[in-house]
C-alpha positions in Angstrom: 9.5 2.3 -9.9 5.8 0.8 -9.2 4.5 -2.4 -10.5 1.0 -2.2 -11.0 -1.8 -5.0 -12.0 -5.5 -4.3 -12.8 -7.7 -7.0 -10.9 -11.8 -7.6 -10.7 -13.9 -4.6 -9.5 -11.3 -2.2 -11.0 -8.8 -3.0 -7.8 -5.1 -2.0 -8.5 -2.4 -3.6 -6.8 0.9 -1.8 -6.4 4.2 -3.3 -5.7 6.9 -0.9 -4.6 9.4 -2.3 -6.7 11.9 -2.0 -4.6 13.4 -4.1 -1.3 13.7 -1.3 0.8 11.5 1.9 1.0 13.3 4.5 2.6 14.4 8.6 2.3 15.8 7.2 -0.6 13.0 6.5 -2.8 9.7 7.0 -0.5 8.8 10.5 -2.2 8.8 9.1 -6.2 6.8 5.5 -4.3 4.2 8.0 -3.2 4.1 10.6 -6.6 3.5 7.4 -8.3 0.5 5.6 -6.2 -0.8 9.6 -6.2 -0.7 9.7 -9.8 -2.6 6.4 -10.1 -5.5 8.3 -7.6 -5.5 11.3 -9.7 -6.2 9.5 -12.9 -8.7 7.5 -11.3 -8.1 4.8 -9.3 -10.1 4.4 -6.3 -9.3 0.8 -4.5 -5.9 0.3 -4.3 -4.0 -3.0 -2.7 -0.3 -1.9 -1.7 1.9 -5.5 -2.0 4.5 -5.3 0.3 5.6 -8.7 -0.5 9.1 -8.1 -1.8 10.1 -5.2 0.5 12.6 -6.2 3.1 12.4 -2.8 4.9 10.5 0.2 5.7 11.9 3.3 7.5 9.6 6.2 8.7 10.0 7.7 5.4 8.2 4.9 3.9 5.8 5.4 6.8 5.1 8.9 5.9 4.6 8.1 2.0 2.1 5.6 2.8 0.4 8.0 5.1 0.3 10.5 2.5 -1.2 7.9 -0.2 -4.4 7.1 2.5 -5.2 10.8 2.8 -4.9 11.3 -0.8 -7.6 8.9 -1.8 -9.0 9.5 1.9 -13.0 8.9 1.8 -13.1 8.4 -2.4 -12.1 5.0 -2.4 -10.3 1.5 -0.3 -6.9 1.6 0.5 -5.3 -2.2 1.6 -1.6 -3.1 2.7 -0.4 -7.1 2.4 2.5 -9.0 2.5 4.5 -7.5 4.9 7.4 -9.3 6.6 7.9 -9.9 10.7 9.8 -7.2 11.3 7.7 -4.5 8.6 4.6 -6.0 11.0 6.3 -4.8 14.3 7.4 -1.4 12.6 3.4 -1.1 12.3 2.7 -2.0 15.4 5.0 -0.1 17.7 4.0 2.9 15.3 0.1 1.8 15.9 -0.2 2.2 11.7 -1.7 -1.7 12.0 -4.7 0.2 13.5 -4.5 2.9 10.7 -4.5 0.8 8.0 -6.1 -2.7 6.7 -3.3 -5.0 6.7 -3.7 -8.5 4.9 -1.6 -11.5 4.6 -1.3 -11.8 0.9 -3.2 -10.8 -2.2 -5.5 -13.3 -2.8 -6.7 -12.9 0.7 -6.8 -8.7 0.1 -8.5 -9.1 -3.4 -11.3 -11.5 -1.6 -11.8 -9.0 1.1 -11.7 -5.9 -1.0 -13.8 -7.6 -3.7 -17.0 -8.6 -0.9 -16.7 -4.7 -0.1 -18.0 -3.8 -3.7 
């Protein structure tokens, strides 16, 4: 389901791979991103770019995947659309997670962290 790509200072980004993460597919999203922290990876950039819509669900799996790599390694969220970024807010995950516009702009961030 993931799309991943391997990027300086051994960040991954991970897109979903899917327009809409919901009950439907949020559980094998998150068994995959958790499979890439058990084998390893420790800075991880979430592209939200072609996802049209999150539910809870989607929520929840992303919640999961920042306490999984908790205090081991960097975990970044870009790309979302209007109505993703208000699904954040009025759930207050904007102050839960660091949120970027794109991937250049998370890779420059993430990359001065190192």
């Amino acid at each position: 389901m993931i799309n991943t790509t391997k990027h300086d200072h051994d960040i991954v980004a991970v897109r979903p791979g899917a327009e809409r993460l919901t009950a439907f597919n949020a559980k094998t999203f998150k068994d995959e991103v958790v499979a890439l922290i058990d084998d390893g990876v420790t800075s991880l950039l979430i592209d939200f770019k072609d996802v049209t819509f999150l539910d809870s669900s989607g929520l929840g799996a992303l919640a999961g995947i920042l306490k999984k790599i908790g205090h081991r390694g960097d975990l970044v969220i870009c790309g979302l659309n209007s109505d993703i970024t208000q699904m954040f807010r009025i759930c207050r995950m904007d102050r839960v997670f660091k949120i970027y516009r794109d991937v250049p702009t998370a890779l420059q961030t993430m990359s001065e962290a190192t």
